[in-house]
Backbone as CSV, one residue per row, in Angstrom:
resi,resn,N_x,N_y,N_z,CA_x,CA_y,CA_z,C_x,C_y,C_z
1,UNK,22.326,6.783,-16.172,21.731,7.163,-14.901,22.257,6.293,-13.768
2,UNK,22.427,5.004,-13.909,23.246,3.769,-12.777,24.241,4.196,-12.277
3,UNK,25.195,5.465,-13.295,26.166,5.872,-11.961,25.827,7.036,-11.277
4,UNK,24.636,7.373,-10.882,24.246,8.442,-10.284,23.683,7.687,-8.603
5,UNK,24.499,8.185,-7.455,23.851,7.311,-6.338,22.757,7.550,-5.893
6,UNK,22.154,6.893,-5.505,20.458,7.563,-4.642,20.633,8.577,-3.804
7,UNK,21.774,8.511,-3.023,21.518,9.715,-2.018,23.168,10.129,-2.215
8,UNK,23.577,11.451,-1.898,24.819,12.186,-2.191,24.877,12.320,-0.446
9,UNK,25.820,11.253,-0.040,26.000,11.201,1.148,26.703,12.393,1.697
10,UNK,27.517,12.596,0.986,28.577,14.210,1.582,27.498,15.206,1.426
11,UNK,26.867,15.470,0.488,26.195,16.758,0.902,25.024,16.546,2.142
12,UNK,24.468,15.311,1.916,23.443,15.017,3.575,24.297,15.679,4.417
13,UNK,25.389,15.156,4.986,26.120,15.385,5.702,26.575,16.902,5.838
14,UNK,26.450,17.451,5.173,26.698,18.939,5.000,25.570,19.906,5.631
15,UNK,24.357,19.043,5.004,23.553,19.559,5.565,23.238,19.772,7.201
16,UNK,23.587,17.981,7.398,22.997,18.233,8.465,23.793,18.958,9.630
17,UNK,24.745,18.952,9.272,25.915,20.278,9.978,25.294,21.753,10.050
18,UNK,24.852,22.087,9.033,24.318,22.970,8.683,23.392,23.331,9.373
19,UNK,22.211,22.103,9.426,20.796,22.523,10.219,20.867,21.945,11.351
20,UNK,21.642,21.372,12.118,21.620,20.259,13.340,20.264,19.998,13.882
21,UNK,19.923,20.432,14.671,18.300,19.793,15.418,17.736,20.301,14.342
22,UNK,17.657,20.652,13.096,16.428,20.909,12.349,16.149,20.084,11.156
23,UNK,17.633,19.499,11.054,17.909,18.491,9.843,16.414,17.843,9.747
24,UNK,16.046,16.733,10.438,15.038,16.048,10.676,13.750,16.587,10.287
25,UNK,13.622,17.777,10.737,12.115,18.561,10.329,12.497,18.861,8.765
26,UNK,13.834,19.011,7.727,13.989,19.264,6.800,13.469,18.176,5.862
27,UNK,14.244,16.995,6.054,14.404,15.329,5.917,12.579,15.357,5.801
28,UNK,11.258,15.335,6.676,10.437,14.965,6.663,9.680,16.434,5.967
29,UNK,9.899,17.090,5.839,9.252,18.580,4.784,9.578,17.752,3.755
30,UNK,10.835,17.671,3.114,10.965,16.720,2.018,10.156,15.664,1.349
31,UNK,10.127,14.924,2.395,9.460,13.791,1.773,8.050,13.902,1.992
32,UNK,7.359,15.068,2.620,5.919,15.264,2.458,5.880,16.485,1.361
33,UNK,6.466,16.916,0.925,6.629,17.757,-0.229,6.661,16.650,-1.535
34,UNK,7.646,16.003,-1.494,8.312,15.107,-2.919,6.855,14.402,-3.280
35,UNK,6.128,13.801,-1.820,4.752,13.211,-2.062,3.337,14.068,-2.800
36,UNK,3.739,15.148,-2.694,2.408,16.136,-3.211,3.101,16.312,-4.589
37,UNK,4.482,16.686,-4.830,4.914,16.592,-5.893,4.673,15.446,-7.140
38,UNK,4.823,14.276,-6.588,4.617,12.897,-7.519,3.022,13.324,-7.637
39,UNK,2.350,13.333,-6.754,0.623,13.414,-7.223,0.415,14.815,-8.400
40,UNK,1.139,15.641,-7.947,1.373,16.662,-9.425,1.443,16.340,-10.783
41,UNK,2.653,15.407,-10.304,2.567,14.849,-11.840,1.961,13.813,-12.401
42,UNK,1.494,13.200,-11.155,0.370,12.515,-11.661,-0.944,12.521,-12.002
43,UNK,-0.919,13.748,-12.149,-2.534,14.506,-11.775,-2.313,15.228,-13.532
44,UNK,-1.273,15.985,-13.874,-0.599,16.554,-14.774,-0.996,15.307,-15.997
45,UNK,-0.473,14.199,-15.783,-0.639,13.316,-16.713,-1.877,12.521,-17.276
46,UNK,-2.595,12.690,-15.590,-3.899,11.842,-16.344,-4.875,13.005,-16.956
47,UNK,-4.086,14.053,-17.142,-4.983,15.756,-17.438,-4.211,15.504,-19.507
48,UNK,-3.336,14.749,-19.290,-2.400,15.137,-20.584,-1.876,16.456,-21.002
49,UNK,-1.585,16.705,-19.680,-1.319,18.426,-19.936,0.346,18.414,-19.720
50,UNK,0.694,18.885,-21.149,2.646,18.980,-21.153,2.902,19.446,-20.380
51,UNK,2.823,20.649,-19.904,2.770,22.289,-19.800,3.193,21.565,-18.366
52,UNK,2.301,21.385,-17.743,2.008,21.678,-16.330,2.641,19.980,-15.328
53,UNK,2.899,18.927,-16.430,3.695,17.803,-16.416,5.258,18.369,-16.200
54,UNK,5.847,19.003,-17.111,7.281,19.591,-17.231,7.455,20.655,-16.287
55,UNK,6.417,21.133,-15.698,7.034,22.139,-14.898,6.818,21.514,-12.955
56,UNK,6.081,20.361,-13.234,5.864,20.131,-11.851,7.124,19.149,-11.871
57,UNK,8.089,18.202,-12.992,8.710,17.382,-12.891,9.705,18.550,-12.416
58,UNK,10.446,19.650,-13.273,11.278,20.778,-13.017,11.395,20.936,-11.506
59,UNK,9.825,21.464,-10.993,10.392,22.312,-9.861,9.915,20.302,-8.488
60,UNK,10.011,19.443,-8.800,10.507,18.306,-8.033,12.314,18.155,-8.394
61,UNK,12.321,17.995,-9.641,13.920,18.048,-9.883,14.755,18.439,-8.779
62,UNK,14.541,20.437,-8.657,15.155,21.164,-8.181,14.950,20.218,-6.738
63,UNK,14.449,20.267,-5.956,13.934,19.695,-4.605,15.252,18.674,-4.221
64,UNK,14.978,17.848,-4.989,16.160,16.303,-5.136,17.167,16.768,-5.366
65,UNK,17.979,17.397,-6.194,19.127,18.448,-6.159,19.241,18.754,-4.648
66,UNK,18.667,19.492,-4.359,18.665,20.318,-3.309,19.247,19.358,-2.167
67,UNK,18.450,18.550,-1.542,18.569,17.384,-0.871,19.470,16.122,-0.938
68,UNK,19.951,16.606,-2.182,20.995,15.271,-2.385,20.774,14.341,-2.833
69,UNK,19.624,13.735,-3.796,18.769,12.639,-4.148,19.036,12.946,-5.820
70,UNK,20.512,12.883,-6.235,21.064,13.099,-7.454,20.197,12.064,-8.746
71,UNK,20.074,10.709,-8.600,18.963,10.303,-8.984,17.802,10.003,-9.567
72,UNK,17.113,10.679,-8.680,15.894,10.812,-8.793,15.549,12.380,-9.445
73,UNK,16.943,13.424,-8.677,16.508,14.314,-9.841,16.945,14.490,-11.255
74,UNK,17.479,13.016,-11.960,17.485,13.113,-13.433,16.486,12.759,-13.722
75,UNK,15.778,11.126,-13.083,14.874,10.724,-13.529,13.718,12.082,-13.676
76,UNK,13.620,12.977,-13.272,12.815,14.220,-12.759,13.178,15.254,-14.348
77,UNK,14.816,15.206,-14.343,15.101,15.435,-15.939,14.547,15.278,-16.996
78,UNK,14.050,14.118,-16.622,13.860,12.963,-18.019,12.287,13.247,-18.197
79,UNK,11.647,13.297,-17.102,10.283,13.670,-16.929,9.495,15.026,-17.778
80,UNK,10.833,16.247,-16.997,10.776,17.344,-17.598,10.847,17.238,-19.263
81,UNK,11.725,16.599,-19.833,12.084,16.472,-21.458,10.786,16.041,-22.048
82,UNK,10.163,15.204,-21.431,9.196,14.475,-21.860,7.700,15.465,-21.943
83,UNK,7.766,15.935,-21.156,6.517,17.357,-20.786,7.051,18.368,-21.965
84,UNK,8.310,18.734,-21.940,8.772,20.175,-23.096,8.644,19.403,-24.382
85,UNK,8.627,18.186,-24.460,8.681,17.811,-26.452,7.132,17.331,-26.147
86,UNK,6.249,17.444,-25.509,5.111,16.609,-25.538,5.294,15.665,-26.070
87,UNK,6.055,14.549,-25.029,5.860,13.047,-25.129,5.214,12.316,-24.109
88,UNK,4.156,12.172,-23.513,3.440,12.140,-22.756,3.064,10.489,-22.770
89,UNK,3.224,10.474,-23.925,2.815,8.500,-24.204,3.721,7.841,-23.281
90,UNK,5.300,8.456,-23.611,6.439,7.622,-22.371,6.273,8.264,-21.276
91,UNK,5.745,8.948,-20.505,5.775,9.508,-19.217,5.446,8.398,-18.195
92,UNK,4.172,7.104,-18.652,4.172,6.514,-17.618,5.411,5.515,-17.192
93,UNK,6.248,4.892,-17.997,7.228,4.229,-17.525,8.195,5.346,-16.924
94,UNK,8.212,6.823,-17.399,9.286,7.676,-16.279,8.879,7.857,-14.700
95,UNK,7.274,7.838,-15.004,6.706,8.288,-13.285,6.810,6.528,-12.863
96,UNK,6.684,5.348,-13.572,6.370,3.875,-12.772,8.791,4.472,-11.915
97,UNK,9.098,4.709,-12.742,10.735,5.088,-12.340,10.910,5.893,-11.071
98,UNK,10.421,6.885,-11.140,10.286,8.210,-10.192,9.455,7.754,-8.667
99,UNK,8.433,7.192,-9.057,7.751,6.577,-7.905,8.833,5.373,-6.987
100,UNK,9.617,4.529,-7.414,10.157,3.837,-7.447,11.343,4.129,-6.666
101,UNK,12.270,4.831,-6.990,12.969,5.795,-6.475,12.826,6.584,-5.636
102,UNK,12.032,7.336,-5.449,11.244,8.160,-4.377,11.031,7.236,-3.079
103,UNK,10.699,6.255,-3.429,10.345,4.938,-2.245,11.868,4.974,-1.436
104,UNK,12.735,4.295,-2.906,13.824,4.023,-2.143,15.187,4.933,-1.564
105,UNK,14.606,6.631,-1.928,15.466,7.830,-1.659,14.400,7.668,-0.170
106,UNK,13.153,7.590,-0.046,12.678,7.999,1.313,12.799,6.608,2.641
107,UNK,13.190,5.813,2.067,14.035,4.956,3.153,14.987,5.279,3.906
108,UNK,16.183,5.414,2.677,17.218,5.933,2.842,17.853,6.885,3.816
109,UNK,16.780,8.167,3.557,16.984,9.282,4.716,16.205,8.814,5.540
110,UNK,15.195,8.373,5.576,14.713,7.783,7.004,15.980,7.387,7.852
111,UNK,16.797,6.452,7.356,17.963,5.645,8.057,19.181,6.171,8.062
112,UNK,19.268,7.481,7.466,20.568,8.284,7.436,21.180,8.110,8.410
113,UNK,22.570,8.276,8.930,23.267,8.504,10.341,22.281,7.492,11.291
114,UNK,21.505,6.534,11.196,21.016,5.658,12.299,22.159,4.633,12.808
C-alpha cells in the first residue's frame, strides 16, 4: 500500500480543469460525504453487521477513486474484504487506518494548488 500516494496529483489537476469555479464545491462535497461515510462504517461495525460494513467501505472506495485519493481507496479495499469474509474482529485497526488517512487526504486538498 506505501507505494500508493495520498493524493493522484494529475488527476486533481484534471479535474480541476474540468470543473474550474466548481472544483472547490466538489473538493468540500467530498470531504463532507467521505465524513458521513467513515460514520457508516462505523456505525456498521459497532452493529457487527458484514453486510452493510462491506458495502459502505465499497461505495467510500469508489468516492476516493473518483477523487484521486488512490490510498485511502485500498485501505477502503481492505475494509471491503474484511466485511465480504466476515472478519470484523480486524476491522478496527482498518477503520483506526482509514480515519487516519482521511485526515491526511482532507488536508491535502484543502491545500491543493495554494
Amino acid at each position: 500500500m506505501n507505494d500508493k500516494p495520498h493524493l493522484d496529483e494529475e488527476a486533481l489537476a484534471e479535474l480541476q480543469d474540468v470543473m474550474e469555479d466548481e472544483f472547490d464545491v466538489l473538493i468540500q462535497t467530498y470531504l463532507e460525504d467521505s465524513r458521513t461515510r467513515i460514520q457508516s462504517l462505523r456505525d456498521a461495525l459497532a452493529d457487527a453487521d458484514s453486510d452493510q460494513f462491506s458495502k459502505a467501505a465499497h461505495s467510500f472506495k469508489g468516492s476516493c477513486v473518483n477523487i484521486g485519493a488512490p490510498r485511502l481507496g485500498e485501505l477502503c479495499f481492505d475494509a471491503e474484504k474484511l466485511g465480504k469474509n466476515d472478519q470484523l474482529d480486524q476491522a478496527p485497526g482498518v477503520m483506526t487506518r482509514i480515519e487516519k488517512e482521511f485526515e491526511d487526504v482532507a488536508w491535502r486538498l484543502q491545500h491543493f494548488n495554494q
